[in-house]
KEDO-535030 format. One record per residue (C-alpha): x, y, z; chain. Coordinates in pm, 1 decimal, padded with zeros to 6 digits. Layout:
<rs>
<r><east>X</east><north>Y</north><up>Z</up><timi>A</timi></r>
...
</rs>
This chain:
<rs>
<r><east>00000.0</east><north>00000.0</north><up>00000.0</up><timi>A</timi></r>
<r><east>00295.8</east><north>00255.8</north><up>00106.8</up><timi>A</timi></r>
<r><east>00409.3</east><north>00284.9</north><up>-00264.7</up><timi>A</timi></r>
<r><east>00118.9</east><north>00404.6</north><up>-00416.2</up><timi>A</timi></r>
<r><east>00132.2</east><north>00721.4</north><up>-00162.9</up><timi>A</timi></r>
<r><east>00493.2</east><north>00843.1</north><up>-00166.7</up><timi>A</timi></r>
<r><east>00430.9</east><north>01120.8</north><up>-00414.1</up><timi>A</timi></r>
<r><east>00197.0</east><north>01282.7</north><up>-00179.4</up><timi>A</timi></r>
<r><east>00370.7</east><north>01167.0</north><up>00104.3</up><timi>A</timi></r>
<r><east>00724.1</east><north>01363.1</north><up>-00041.3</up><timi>A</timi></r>
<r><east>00502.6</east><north>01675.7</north><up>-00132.3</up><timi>A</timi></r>
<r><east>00351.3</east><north>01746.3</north><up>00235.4</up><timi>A</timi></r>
<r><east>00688.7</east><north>01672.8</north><up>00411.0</up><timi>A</timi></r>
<r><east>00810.0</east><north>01926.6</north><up>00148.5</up><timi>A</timi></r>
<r><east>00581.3</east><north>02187.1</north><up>00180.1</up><timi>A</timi></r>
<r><east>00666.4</east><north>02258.1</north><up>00487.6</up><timi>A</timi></r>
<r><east>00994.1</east><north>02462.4</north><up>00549.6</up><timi>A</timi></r>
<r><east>01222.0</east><north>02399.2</north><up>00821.5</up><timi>A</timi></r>
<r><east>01418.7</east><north>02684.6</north><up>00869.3</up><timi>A</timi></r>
<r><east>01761.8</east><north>02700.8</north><up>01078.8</up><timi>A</timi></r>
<r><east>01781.4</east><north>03070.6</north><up>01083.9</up><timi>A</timi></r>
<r><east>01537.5</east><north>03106.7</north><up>01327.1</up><timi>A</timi></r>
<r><east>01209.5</east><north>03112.7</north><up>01179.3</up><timi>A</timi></r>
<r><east>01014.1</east><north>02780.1</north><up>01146.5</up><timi>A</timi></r>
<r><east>00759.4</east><north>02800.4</north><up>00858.8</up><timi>A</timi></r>
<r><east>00468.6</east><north>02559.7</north><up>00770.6</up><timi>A</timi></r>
<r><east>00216.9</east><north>02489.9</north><up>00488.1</up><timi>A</timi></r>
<r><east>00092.9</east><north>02757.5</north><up>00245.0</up><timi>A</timi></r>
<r><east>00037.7</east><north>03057.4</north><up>00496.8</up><timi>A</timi></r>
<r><east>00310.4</east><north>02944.1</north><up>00697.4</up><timi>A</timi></r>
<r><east>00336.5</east><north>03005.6</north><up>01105.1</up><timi>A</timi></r>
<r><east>00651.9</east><north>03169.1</north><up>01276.8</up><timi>A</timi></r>
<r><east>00788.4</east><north>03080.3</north><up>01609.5</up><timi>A</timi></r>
<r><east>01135.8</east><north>03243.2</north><up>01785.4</up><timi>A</timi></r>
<r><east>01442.0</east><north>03110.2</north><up>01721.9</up><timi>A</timi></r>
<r><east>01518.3</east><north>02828.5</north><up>02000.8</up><timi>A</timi></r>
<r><east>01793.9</east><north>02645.1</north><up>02145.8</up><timi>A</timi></r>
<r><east>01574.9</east><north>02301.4</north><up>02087.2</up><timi>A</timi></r>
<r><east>01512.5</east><north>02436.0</north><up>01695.4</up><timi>A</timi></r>
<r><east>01890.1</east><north>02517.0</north><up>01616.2</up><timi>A</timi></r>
<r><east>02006.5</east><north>02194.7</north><up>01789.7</up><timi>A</timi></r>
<r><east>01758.8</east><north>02008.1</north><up>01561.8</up><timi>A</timi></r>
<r><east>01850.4</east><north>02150.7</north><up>01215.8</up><timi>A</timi></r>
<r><east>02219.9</east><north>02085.1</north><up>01315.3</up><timi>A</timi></r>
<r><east>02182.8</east><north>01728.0</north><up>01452.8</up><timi>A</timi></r>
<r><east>02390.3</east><north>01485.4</north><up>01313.4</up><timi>A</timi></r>
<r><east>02283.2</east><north>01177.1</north><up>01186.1</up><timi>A</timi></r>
<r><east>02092.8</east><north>00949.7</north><up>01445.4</up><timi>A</timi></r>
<r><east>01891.1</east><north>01201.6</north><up>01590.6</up><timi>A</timi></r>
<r><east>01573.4</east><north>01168.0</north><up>01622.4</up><timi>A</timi></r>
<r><east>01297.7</east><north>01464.8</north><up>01567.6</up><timi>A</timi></r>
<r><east>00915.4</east><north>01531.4</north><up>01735.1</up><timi>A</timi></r>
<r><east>00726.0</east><north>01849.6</north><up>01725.5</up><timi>A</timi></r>
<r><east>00344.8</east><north>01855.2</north><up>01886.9</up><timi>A</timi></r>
<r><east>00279.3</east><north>02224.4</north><up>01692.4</up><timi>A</timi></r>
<r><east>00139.2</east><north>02247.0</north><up>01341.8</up><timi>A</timi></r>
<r><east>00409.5</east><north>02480.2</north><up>01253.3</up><timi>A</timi></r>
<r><east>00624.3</east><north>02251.0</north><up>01399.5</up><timi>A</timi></r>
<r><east>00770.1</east><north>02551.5</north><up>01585.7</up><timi>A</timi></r>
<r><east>00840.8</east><north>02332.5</north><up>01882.6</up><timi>A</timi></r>
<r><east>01082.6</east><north>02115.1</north><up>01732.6</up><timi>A</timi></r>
<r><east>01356.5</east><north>01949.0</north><up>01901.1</up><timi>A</timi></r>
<r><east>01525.9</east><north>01642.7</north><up>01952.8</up><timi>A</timi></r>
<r><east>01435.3</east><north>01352.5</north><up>02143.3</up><timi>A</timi></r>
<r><east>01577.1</east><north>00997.3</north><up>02219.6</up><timi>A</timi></r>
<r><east>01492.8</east><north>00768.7</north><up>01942.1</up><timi>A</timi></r>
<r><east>01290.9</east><north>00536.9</north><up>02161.3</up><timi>A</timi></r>
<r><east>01016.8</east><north>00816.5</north><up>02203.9</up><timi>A</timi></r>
<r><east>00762.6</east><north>00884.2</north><up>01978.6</up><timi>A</timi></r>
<r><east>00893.2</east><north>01162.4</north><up>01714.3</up><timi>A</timi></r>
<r><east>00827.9</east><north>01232.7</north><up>01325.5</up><timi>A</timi></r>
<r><east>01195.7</east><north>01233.4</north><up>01219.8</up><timi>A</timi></r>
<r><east>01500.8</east><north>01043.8</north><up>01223.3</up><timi>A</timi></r>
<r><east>01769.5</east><north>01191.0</north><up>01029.9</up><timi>A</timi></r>
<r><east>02017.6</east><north>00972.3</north><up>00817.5</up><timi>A</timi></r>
<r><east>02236.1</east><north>01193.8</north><up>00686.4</up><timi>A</timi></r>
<r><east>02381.3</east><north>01545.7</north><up>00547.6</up><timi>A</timi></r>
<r><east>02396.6</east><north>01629.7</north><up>00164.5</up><timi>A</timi></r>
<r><east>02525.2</east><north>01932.4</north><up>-00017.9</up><timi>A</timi></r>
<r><east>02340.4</east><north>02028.1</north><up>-00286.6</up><timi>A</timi></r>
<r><east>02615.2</east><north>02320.4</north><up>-00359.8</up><timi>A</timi></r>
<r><east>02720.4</east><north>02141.6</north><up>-00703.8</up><timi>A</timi></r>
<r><east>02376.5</east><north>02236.7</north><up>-00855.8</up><timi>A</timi></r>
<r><east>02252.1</east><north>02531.7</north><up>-00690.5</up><timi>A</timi></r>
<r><east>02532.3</east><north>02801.4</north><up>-00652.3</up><timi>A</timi></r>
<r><east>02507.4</east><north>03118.0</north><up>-00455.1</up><timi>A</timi></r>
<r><east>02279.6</east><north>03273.4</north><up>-00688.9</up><timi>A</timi></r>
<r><east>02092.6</east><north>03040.0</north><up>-00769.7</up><timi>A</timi></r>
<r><east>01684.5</east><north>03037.8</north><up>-00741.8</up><timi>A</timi></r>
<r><east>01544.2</east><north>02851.2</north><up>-00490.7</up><timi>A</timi></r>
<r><east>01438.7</east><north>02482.7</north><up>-00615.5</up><timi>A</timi></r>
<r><east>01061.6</east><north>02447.4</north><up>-00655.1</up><timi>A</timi></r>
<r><east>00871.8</east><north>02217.8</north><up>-00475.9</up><timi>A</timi></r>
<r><east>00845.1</east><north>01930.8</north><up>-00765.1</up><timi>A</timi></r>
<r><east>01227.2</east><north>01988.7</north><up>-00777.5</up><timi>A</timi></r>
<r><east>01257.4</east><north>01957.4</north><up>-00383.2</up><timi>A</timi></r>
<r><east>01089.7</east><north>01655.0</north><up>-00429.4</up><timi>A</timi></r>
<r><east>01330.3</east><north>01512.9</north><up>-00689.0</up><timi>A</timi></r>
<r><east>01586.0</east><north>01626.7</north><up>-00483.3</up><timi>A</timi></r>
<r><east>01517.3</east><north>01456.6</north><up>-00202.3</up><timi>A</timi></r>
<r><east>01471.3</east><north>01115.9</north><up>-00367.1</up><timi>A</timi></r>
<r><east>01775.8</east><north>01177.8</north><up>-00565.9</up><timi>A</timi></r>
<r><east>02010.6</east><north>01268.1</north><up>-00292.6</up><timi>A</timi></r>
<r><east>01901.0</east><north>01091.3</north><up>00012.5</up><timi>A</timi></r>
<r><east>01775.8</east><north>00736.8</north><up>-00051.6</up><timi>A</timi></r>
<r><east>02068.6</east><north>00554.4</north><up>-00104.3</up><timi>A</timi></r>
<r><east>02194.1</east><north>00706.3</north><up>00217.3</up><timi>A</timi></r>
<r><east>01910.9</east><north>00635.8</north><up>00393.1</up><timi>A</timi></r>
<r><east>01978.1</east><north>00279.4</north><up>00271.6</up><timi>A</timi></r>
<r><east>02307.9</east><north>00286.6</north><up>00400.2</up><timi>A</timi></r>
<r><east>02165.1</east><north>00411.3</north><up>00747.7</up><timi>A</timi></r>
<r><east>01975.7</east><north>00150.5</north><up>00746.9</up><timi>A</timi></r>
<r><east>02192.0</east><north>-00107.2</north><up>00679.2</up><timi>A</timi></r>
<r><east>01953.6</east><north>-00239.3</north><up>00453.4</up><timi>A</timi></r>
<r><east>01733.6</east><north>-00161.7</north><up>00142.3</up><timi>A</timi></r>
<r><east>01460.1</east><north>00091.2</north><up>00146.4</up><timi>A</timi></r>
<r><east>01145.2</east><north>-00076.4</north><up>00114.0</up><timi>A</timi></r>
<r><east>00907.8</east><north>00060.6</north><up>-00198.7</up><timi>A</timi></r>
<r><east>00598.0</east><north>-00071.1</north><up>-00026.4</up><timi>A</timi></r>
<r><east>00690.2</east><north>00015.4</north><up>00319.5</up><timi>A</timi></r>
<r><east>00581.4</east><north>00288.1</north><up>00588.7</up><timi>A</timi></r>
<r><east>00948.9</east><north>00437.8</north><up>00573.1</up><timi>A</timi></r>
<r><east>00991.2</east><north>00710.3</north><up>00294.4</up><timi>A</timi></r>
<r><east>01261.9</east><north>00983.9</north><up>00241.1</up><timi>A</timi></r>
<r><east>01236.7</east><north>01356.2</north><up>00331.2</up><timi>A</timi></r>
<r><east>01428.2</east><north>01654.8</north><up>00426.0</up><timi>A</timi></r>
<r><east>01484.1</east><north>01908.8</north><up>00587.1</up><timi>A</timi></r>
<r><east>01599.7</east><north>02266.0</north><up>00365.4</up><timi>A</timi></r>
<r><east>01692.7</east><north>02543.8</north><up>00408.1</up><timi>A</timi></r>
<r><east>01466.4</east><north>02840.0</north><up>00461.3</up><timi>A</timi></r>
<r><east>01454.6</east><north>03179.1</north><up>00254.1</up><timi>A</timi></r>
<r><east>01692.7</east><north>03371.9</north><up>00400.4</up><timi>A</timi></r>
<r><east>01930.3</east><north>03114.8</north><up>00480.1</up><timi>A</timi></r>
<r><east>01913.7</east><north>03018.6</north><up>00044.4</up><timi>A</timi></r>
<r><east>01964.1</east><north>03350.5</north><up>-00039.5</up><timi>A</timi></r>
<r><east>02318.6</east><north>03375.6</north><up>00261.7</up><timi>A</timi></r>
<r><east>02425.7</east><north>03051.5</north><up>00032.9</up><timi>A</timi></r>
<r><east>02312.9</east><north>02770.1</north><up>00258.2</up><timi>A</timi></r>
<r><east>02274.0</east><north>02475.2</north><up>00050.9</up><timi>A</timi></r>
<r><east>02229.5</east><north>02183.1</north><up>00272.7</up><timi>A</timi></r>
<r><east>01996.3</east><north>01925.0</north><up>00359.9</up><timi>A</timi></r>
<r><east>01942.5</east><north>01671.1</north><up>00608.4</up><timi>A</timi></r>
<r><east>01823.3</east><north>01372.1</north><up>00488.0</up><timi>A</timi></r>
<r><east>01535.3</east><north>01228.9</north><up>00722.2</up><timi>A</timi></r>
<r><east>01309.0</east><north>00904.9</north><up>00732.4</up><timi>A</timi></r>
<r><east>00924.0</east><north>00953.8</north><up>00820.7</up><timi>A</timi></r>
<r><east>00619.5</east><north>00744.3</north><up>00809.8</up><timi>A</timi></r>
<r><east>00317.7</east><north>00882.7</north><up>00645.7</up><timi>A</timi></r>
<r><east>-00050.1</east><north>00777.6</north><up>00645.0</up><timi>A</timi></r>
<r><east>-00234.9</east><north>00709.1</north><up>00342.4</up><timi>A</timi></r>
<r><east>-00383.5</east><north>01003.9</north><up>00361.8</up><timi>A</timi></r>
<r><east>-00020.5</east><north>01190.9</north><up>00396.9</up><timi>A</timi></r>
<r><east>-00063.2</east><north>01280.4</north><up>00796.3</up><timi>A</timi></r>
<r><east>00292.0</east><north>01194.7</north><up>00936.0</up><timi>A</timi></r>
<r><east>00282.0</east><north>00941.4</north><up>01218.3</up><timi>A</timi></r>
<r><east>00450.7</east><north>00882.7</north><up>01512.4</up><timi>A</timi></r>
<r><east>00771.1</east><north>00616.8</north><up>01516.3</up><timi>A</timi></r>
<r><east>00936.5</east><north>00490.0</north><up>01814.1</up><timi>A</timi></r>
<r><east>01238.0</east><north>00351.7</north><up>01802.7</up><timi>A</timi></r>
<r><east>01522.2</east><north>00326.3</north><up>01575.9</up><timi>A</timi></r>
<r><east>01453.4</east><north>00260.7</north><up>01183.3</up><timi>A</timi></r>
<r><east>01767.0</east><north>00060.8</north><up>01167.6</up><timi>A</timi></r>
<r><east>01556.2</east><north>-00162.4</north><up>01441.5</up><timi>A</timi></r>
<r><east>01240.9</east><north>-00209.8</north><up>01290.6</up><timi>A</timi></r>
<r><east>01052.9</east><north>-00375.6</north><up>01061.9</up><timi>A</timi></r>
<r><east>00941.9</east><north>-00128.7</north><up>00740.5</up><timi>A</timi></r>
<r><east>00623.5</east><north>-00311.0</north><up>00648.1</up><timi>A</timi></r>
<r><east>00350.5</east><north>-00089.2</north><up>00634.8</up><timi>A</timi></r>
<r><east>00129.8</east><north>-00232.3</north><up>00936.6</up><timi>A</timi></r>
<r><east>-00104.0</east><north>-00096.9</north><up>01198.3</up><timi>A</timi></r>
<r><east>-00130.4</east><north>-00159.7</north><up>01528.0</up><timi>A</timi></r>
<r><east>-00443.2</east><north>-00456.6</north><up>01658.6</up><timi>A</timi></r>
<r><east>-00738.9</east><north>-00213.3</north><up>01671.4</up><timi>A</timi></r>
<r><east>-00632.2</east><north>00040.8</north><up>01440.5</up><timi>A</timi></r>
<r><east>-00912.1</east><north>00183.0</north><up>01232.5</up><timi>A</timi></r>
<r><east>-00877.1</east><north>00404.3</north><up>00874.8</up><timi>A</timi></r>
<r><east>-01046.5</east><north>00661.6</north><up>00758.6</up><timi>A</timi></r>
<r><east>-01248.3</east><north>00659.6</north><up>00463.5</up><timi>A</timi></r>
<r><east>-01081.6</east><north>00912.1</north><up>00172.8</up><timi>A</timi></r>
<r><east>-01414.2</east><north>00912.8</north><up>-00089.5</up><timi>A</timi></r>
<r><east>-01394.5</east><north>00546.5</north><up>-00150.2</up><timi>A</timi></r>
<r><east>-01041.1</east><north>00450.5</north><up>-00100.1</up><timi>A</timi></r>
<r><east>-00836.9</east><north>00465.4</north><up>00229.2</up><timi>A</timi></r>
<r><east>-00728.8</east><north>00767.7</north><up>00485.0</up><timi>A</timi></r>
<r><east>-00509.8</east><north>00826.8</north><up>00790.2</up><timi>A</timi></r>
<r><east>-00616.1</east><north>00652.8</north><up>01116.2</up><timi>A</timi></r>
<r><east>-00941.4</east><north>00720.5</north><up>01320.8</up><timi>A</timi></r>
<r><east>-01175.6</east><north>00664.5</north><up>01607.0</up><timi>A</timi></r>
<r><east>-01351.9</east><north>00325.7</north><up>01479.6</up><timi>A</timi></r>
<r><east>-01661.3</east><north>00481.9</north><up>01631.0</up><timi>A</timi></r>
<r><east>-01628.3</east><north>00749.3</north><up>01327.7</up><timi>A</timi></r>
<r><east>-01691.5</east><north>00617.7</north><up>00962.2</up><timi>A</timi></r>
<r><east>-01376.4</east><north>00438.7</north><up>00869.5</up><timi>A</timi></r>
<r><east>-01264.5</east><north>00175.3</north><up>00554.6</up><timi>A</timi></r>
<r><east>-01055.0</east><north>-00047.8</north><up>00737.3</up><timi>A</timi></r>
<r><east>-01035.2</east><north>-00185.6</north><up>01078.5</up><timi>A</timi></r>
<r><east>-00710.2</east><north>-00380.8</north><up>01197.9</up><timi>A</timi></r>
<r><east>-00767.8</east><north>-00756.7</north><up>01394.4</up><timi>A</timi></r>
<r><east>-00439.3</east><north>-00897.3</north><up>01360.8</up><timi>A</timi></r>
<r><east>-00061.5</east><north>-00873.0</north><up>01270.5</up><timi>A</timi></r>
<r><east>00064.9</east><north>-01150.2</north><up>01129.6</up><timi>A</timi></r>
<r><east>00428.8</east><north>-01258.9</north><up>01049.9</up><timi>A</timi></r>
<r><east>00522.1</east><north>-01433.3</north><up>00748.6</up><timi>A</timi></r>
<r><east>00914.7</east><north>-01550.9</north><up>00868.9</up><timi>A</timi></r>
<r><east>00643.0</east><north>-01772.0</north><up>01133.3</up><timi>A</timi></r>
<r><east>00556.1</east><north>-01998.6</north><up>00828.2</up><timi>A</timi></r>
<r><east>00796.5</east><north>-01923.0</north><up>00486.6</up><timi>A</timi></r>
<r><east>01177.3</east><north>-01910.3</north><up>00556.6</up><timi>A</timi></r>
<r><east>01218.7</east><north>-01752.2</north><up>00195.5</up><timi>A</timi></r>
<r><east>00991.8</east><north>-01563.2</north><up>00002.3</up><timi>A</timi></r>
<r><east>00662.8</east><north>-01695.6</north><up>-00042.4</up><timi>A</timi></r>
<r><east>00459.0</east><north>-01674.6</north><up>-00388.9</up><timi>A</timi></r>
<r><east>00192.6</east><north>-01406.2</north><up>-00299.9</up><timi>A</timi></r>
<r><east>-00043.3</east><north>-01765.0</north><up>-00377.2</up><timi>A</timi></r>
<r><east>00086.4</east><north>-01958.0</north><up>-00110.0</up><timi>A</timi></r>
<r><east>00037.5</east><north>-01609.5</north><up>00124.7</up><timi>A</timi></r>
<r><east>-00278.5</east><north>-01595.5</north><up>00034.7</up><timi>A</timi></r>
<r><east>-00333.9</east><north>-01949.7</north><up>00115.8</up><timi>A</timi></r>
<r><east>-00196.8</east><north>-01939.6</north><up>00429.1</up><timi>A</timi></r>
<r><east>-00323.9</east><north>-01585.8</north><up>00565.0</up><timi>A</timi></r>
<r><east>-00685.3</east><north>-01673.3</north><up>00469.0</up><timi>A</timi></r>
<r><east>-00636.9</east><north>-01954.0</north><up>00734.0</up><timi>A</timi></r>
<r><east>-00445.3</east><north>-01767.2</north><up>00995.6</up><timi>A</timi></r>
<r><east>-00645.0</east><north>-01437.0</north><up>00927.9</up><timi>A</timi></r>
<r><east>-00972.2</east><north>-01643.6</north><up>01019.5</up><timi>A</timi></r>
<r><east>-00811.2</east><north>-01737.4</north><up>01295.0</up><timi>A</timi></r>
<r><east>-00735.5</east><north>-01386.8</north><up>01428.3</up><timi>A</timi></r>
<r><east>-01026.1</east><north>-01248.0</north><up>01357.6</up><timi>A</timi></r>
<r><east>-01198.9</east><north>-01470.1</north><up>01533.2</up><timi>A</timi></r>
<r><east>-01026.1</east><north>-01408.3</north><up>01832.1</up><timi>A</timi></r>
<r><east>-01039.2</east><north>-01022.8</north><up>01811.1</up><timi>A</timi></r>
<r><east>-01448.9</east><north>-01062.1</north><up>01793.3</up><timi>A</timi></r>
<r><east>-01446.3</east><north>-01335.7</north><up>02039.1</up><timi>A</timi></r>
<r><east>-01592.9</east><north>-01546.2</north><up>01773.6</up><timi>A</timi></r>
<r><east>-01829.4</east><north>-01316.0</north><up>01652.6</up><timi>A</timi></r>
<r><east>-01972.2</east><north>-01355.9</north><up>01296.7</up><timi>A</timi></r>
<r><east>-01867.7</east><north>-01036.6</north><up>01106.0</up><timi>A</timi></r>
<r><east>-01983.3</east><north>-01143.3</north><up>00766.8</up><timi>A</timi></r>
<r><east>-02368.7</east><north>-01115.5</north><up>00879.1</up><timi>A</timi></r>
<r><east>-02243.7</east><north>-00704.8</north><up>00972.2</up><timi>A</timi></r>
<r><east>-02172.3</east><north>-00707.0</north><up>00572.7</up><timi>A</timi></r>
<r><east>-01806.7</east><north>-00701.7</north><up>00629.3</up><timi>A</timi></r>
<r><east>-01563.2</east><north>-00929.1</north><up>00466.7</up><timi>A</timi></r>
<r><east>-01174.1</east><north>-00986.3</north><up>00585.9</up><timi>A</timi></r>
<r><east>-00894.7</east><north>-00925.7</north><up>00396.8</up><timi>A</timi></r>
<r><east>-00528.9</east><north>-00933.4</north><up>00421.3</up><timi>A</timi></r>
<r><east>-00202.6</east><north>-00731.1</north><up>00275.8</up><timi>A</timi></r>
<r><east>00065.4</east><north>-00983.3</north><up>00116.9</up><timi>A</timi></r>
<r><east>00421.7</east><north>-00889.0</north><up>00017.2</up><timi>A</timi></r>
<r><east>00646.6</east><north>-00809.1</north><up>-00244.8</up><timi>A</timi></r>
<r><east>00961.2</east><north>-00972.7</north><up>-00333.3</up><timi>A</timi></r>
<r><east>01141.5</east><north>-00657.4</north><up>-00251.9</up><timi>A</timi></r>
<r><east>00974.8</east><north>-00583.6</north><up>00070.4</up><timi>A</timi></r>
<r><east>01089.5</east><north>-00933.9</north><up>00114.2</up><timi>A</timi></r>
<r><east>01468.9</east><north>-00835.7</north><up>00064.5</up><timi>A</timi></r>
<r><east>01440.0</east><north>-00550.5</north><up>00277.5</up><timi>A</timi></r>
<r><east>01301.5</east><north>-00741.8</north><up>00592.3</up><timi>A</timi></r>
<r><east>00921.4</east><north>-00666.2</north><up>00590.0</up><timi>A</timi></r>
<r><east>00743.3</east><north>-00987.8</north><up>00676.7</up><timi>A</timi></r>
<r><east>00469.8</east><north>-00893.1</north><up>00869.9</up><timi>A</timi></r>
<r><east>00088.1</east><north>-00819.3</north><up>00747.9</up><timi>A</timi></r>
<r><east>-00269.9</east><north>-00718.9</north><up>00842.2</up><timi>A</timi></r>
<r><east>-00518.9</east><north>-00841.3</north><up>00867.1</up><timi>A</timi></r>
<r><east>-00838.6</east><north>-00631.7</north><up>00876.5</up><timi>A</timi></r>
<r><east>-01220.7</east><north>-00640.7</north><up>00779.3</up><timi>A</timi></r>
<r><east>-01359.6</east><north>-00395.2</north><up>00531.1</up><timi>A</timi></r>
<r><east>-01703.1</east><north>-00349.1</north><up>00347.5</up><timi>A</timi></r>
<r><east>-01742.2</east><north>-00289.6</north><up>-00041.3</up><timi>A</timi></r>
<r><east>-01981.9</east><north>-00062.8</north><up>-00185.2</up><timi>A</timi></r>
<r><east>-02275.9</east><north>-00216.9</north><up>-00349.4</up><timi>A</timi></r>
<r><east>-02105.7</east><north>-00156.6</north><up>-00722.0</up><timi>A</timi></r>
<r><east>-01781.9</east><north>-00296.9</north><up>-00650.2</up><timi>A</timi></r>
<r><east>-01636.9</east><north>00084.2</north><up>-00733.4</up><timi>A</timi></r>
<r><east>-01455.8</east><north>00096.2</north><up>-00361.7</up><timi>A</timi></r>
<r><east>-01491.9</east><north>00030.6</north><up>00039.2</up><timi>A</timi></r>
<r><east>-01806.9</east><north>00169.0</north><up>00243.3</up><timi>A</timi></r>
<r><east>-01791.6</east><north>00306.5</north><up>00542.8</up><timi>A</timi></r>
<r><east>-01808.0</east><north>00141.2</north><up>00873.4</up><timi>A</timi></r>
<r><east>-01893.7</east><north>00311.0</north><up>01189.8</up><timi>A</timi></r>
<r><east>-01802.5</east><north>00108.5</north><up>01525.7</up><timi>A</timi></r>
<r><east>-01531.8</east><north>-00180.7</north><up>01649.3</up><timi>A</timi></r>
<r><east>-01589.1</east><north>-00513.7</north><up>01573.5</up><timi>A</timi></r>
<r><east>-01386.5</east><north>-00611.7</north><up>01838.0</up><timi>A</timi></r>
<r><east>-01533.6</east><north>-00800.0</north><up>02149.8</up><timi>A</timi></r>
<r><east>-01704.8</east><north>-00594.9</north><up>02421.2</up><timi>A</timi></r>
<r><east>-01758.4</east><north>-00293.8</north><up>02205.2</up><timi>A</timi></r>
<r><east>-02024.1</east><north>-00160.1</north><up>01987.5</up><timi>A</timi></r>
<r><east>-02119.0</east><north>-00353.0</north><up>01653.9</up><timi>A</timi></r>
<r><east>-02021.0</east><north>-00175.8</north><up>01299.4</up><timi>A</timi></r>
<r><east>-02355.1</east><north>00023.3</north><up>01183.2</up><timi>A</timi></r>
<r><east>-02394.4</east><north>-00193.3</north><up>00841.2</up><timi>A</timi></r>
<r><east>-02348.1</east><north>-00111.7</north><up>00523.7</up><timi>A</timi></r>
<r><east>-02651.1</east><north>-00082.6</north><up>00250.5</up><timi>A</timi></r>
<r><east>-02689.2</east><north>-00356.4</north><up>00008.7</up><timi>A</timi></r>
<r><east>-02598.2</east><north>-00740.4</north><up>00012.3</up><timi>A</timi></r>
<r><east>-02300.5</east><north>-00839.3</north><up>00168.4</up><timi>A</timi></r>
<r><east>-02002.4</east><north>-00863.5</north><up>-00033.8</up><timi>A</timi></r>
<r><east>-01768.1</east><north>-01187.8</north><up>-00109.5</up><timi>A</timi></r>
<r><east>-01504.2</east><north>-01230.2</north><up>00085.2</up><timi>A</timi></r>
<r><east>-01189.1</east><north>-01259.2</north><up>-00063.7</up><timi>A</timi></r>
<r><east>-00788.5</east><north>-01157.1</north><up>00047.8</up><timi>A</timi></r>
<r><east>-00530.0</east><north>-00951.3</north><up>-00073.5</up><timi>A</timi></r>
<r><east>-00645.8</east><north>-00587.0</north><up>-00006.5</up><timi>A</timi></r>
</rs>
């Protein structure tokens, strides 16, 4: 799933400028906040560091030990000097974009020790220079890792990258939002939502090396079952019109150590054109999903 969003993911990371001159500015109108100790240490932390900011500015940001929550963990330093002298006009932000791809993934993949999954929740960013600081001659960037929802909101890691698995998962319990009729950031699974997470799975517990996405399939609609059942407490979520599904993975997600899946229950829109929404849990002791118009769908795996 992770792939299909990077684009957007890249573009909101981008448009929002950190600035180590003492201004922090965010998203189209932008937001100030005074120059800081936290800030400066931040755009001049060294690779390792990890970044969190609660603001929506993100004029609050400062560094924090990797094993708390934060938005950031930078990789690495790049010079973009070679292409952008003194005088040169500020990139754009399609060009930031390329820019950031260009010059930080394969150090990000040397952070990591590791490839860079396509598919996964990890994707490059960085942060540039402001304004002011472009037009004194600054020219570098600091190459960062961030997670991004479907529906682009950055999420909260904890922990190391280098320690973690990159497979776009979700937490037991998780619920998404509904984006028209595809799939959004997370939300309360009392609101309308497309997915809801039961279980995470790990395919290293059954395939030493890569399985064909078949025998996945095969296997997860056994083991998903399974979960689900015990998330509901053996309640039967097909007569609430919802049918279970599963992620599989890619060779190359694979090769860069992302085993693990969801699996999560869903409802289709009478058509077939996308997902429904679903208000409520499914999970045992709380509310039942409101149910979708129409007949149920089939179930079937892979989503």
């Amino acid at each position: 799933m992770g792939g299909v969003f990077v684009g957007a993911i890249l573009a909101l990371a981008l448009s929002v400028t950190f600035s180590w001159g003492g201004d922090v500015k965010g998203g189209a109108g932008g937001g100030r906040a005074g120059e800081s100790e936290s800030a400066q240490a931040a755009f001049h932390s060294p690779p390792g560091s990890c970044l969190q900011w609660d603001q929506p500015d993100a004029g609050d940001i400062h560094v924090v030990p990797c094993p708390q929550a934060h938005q950031f963990e930078v990789t690495g330093v790049v010079n973009i000097g070679d292409r952008y002298p003194k005088d040169a006009p500020s990139p754009d932000l399609a060009q930031w974009r390329g820019l950031a791809q260009e010059r930080c993934s394969d150090g990000a993949e040397k952070y990591l020790g590791k490839p860079l999954d396509p598919y996964g929740r990890l994707t490059v960013s960085a942060l540039r220079p402001g304004e002011d600081e472009w037009k004194d001659g600054a020219r570098e960037l600091r190459c960062v890792l961030q997670w991004a929802g479907p529906g682009g909101q950055l999420q909260k890691l904890t922990g190391s990258a280098k320690d973690q698995q990159q497979a776009n998962i979700w937490d037991t319990g998780t619920c998404l939002a509904l984006a028209g009729k595809t799939v959004g950031d997370p939300i309360d699974c009392a609101q309308p939502h497309s997915y809801e997470m039961v279980g995470v799975l790990d395919l290293k517990t059954k395939f030493k090396d890569y399985p064909s996405q078949t025998d996945q399939k095969a296997w997860l609609d056994t083991e998903c079952s399974k979960a689900v059942m015990d998330y509901t407490g053996g309640g039967d979520y097909s007569a609430q019109k919802l049918i279970l599904t599963w992620d599989v993975r890619e060779q190359e997600s694979w090769a860069a150590g992302s085993t693990k899946v969801n699996c999560k229950v869903a409802a289709k829109l009478t058509d077939g054109s996308g997902l429904a929404p679903v208000s409520g849990t499914i999970r045992k002791a709380g509310p039942a999903p409101s149910q979708p118009a129409g007949p149920p769908p089939s179930s079937s795996g892979g989503g």
